[in-house]
C-alpha positions in Angstrom: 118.8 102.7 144.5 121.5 102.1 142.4 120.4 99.9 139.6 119.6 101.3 136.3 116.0 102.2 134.9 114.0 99.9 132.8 111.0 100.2 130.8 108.4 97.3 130.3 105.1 98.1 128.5 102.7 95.8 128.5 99.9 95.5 125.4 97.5 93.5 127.6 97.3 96.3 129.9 98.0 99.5 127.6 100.5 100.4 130.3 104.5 101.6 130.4 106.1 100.8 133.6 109.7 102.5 134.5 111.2 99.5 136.8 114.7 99.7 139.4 115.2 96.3 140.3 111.9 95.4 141.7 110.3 98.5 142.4 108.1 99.8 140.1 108.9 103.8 140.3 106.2 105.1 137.4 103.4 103.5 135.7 101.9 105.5 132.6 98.6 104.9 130.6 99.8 103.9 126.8 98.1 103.3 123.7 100.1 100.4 121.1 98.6 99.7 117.5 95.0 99.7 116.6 96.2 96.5 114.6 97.7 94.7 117.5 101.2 93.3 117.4 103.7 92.3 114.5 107.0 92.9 113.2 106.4 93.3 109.2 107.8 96.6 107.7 104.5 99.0 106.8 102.0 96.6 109.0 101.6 99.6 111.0 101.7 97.4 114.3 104.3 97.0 117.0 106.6 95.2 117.3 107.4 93.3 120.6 110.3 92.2 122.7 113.5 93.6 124.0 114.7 97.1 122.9 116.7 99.9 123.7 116.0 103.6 123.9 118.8 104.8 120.8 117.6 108.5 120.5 116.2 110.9 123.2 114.9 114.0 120.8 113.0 117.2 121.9 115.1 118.3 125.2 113.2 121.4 126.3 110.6 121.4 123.6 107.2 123.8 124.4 104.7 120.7 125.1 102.3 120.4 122.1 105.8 121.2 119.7 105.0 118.7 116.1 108.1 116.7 114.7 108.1 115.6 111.3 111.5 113.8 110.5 111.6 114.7 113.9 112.3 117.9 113.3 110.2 120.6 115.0 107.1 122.1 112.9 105.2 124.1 115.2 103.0 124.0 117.6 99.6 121.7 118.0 96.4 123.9 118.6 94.5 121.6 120.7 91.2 123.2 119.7 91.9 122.5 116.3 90.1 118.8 115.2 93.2 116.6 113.3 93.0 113.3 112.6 96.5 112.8 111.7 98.4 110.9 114.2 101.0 113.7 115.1 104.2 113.3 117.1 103.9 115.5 119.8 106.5 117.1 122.4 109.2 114.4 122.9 110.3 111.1 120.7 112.1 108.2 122.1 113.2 106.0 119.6 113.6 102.4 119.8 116.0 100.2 117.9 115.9 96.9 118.6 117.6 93.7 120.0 116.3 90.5 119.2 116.5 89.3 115.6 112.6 89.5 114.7 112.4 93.4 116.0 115.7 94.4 114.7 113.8 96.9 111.7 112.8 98.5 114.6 115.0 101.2 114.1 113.9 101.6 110.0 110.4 101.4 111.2 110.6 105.1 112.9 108.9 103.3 115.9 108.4 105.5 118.7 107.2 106.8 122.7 105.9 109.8 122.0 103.5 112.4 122.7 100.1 112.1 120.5 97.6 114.6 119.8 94.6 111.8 120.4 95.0 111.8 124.1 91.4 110.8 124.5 92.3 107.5 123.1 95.3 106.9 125.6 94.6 103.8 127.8 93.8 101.5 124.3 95.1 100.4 121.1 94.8 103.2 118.5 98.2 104.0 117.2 100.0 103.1 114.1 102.8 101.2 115.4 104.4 103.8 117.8 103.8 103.9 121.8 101.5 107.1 122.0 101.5 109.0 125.5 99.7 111.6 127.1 102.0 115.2 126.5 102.5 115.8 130.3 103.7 112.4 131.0 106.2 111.9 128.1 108.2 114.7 129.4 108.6 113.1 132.8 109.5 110.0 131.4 112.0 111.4 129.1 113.1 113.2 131.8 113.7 110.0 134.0 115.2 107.9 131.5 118.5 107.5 129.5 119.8 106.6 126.5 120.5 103.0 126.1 117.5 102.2 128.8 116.5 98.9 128.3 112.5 98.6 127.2 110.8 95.3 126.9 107.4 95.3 125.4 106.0 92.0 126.3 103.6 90.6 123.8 99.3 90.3 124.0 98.5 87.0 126.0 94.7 87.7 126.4 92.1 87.4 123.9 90.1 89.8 123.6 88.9 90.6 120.1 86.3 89.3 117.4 87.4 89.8 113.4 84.9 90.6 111.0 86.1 90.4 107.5 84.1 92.0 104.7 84.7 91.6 101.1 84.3 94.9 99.3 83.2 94.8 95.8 79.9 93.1 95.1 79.6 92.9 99.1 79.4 96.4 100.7 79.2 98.1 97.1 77.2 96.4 94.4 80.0 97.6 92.0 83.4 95.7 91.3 86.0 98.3 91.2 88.2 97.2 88.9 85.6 97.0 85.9 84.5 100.6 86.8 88.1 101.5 86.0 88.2 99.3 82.8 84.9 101.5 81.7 86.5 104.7 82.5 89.5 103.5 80.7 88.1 102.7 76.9 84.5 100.9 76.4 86.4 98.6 73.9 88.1 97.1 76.9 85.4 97.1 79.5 83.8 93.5 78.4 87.3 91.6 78.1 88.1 93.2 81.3 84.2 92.2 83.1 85.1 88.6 81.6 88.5 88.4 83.4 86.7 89.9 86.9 84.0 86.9 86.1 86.6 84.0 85.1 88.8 85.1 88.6 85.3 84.9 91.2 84.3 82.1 89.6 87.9 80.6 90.1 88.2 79.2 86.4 91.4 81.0 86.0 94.1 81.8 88.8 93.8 85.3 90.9 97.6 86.3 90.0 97.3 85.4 86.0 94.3 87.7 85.6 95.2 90.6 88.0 98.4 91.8 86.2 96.9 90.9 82.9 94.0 93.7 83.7 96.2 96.0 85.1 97.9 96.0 82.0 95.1 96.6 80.0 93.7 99.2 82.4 96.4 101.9 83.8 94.2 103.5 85.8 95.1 107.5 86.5 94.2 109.3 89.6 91.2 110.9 88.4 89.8 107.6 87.5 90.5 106.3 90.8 88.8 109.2 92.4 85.6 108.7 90.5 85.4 104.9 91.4 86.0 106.3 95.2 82.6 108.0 94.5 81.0 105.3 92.2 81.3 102.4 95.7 79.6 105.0 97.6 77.1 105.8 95.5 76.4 102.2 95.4 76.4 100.9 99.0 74.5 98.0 99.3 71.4 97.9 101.4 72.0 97.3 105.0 75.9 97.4 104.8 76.0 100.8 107.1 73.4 98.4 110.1 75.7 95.6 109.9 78.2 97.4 110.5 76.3 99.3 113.4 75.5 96.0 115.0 78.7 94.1 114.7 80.3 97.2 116.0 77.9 97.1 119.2 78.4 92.9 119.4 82.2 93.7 119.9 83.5 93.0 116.7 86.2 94.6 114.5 85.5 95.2 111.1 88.0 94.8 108.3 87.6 95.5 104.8 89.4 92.6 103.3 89.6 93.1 99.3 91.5 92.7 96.1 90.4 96.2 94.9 93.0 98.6 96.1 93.1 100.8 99.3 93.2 104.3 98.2 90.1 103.7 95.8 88.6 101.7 98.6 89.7 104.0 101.6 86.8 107.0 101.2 84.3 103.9 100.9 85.7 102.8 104.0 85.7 106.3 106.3 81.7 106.3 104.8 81.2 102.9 106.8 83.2 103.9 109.4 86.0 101.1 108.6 89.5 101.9 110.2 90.9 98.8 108.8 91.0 98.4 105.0 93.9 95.0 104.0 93.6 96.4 100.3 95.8 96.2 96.9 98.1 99.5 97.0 98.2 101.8 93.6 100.7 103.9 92.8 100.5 107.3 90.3 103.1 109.8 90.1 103.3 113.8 90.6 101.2 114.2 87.7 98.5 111.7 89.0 99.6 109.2 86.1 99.6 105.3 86.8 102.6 104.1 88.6 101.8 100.7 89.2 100.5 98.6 91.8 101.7 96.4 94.6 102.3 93.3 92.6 103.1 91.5 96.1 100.2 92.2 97.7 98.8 89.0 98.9 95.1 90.1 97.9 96.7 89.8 93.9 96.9 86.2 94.1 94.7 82.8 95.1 94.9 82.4 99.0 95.9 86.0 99.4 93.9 86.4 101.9 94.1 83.8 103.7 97.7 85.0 104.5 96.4 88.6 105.5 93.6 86.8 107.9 96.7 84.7 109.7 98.6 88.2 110.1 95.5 89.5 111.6 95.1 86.3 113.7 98.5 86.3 115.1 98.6 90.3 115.8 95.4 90.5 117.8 94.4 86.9 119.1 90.6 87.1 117.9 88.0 85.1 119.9 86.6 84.5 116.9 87.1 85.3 113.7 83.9 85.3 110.5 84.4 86.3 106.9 81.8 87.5 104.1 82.2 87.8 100.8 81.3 86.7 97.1 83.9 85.3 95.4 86.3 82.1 95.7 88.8 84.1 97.3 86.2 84.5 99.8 85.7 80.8 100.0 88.9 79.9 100.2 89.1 81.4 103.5 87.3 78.8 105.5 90.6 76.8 106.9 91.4 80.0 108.5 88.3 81.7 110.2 85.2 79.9 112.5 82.5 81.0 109.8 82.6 81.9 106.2 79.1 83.6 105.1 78.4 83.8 101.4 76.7 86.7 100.3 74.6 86.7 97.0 72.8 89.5 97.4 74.7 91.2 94.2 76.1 88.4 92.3 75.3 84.6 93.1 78.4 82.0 92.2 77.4 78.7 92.8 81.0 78.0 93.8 80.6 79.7 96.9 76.8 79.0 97.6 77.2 75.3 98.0 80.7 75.9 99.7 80.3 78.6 102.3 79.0 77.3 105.9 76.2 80.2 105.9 74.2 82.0 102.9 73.0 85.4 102.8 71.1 87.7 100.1 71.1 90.8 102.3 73.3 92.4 104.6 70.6 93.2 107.6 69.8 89.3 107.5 68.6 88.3 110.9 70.4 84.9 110.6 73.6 87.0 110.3 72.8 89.4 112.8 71.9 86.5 115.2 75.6 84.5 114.4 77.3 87.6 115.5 75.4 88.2 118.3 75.8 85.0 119.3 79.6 84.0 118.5 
């Protein structure tokens, strides 16, 4: 057979085909991104369409060898638990052709070998194209550089988005005031009264974000007490919802304007993969660096923008949102149910405007939508 090799993975499937012509010649088990499909630099999902293979790296390699920078770093003991997702045994990286993918290349997206094997066959990865160790090396074996690869987008729905406010939902606290207390009591009430003026929507999301931050500056070690002060404060029935939501096929997402690494050990308590979250910055000394002032969750409608990504990467069934505030609220052009929850804080706003209303987390009415939807 004299035509060339192709590669076409499909994210419907989780599979990576090598083609000639007609004739299928391998088929491989794959795993894509945990968060579906997109082409946005640091969305962590991946990106479809046509491609090329640019880069062939590790060439006789021991299987199990790590690259970082792909460079080798060792060896993986496989009886040694790691979470991290490592790059195992052999790369082959993509740059690609069509103008949506082409920061393919300055995305470091990858097929590679993974250390999570176990979860080979569906969606876990961070962007890359994970494969088992033994069956990268025949591919990379098989293949050339310049092979064409088409990754042909999701077509079947599949999934159900459950979208969680954090503060004053899951944790009874709101972050950002914590932070304001740690900071200096004299600030604590003008910050509170900022927190209070944004939920209630009397004064714009952006406008009072940076005006707090500014107060605030929030070092490391404050941010690592607040990490501790949302768990010590989980809110009755947060860790069953999640248990039956889970077990009803849906896919929770912490969806806040509190930021992700405060957030994040909150998050591994619950369970939570997925936290859409305000990023914070401090340098090598753990001072405050700033904050991702472009974040959509900084501004009014914010998160109606992150819910669309979401939409378009993983093609929900259905798609239900709870939360407190007006930012909350505002979400209802862009998911089937938005649930108010009053079970910390009740704003009027979002009683009389939200399609459901809760006062605990283990409702039954709630339990019974998302066993139902």
């Amino acid at each position: 057979m004299n035509e060339k090799p192709r590669i076409e993975i499909s994210l419907d499937d989780q599979t990576l085909r090598v083609i000639a012509g007609e004739t299928t010649l391998k088929t491989f088990a794959i795993s894509s991104s945990a968060k579906g499909m997109g082409f946005l630099d640091g969305s962590y999902r991946t990106p479809t369409g046509n491609f090329e293979i640019c880069e062939k790296i590790g060439a006789d390699a021991p299987v199990g060898t790590i690259f970082k920078s792909r460079k080798p770093a060792g060896i993986w003991n496989s009886n040694i638990s790691c979470n991290d997702d490592l790059i195992l045994t052999r790369i082959l990286r993509l740059t690609g052709k069509d103008p949506e993918n082409q920061n393919t290349f300055d995305r470091f997206i990858y097929i590679h070998g993974t250390n999570h094997e176990e979860k080979i066959g569906r969606p876990a990865s961070h962007g890359c194209i994970r494969m088992r160790n033994e069956e990268i090396i025949t591919l990379f074996d098989i293949i050339h550089n310049q092979t064409e690869v088409i990754i042909h987008p999701m077509r079947e729905t599949k999934n159900k988005l459950l979208f969680l406010d954090c503060d004053s939902t899951l944790s009874s606290i709101e972050g950002i005031d914590e932070l304001a207390r740690l900071s200096d009591p004299a600030i604590f009430e003008k910050v509170v009264n900022l927190t209070n003026a944004a939920m209630n929507g009397d004064i714009p999301l952006d406008e009072v974000f940076k005006k707090r931050m500014e107060i605030i500056r929030p070092n490391l070690g404050m941010a690592r007490e607040v990490s501790r002060c949302y768990i010590d404060h989980i809110v009755d029935g947060a860790q069953k919802l999640i248990q039956h939501a889970r077990e009803q096929g849906w896919t929770p997402v912490i969806l806040s304007g509190g930021f992700e690494p405060v957030i994040r050990p909150f998050a591994d308590q619950l369970g939570i993969e997925h936290v859409e979250a305000v990023p914070l910055y401090f340098d090598a000394s753990g001072n405050y660096a700033g904050y991702g002032e472009n974040y959509p969750t900084t501004r009014n409608l914010g998160k109606n923008e992150i819910i669309r990504q979401w939409k378009a990467a993983m093609l929900p069934e259905k798609v239900l949102m709870i939360g407190d505030g007006t930012s909350d609220l505002e979400t209802k052009p862009d998911v089937d149910l938005m649930i108010g929850f009053g079970g910390v804080v009740t704003r009027d706003k979002v009683k009389h405007g939200a399609e459901a209303w809760i006062t605990r987390l283990d409702d039954l009415l709630l339990f019974e939508k998302l066993s139902s939807y």
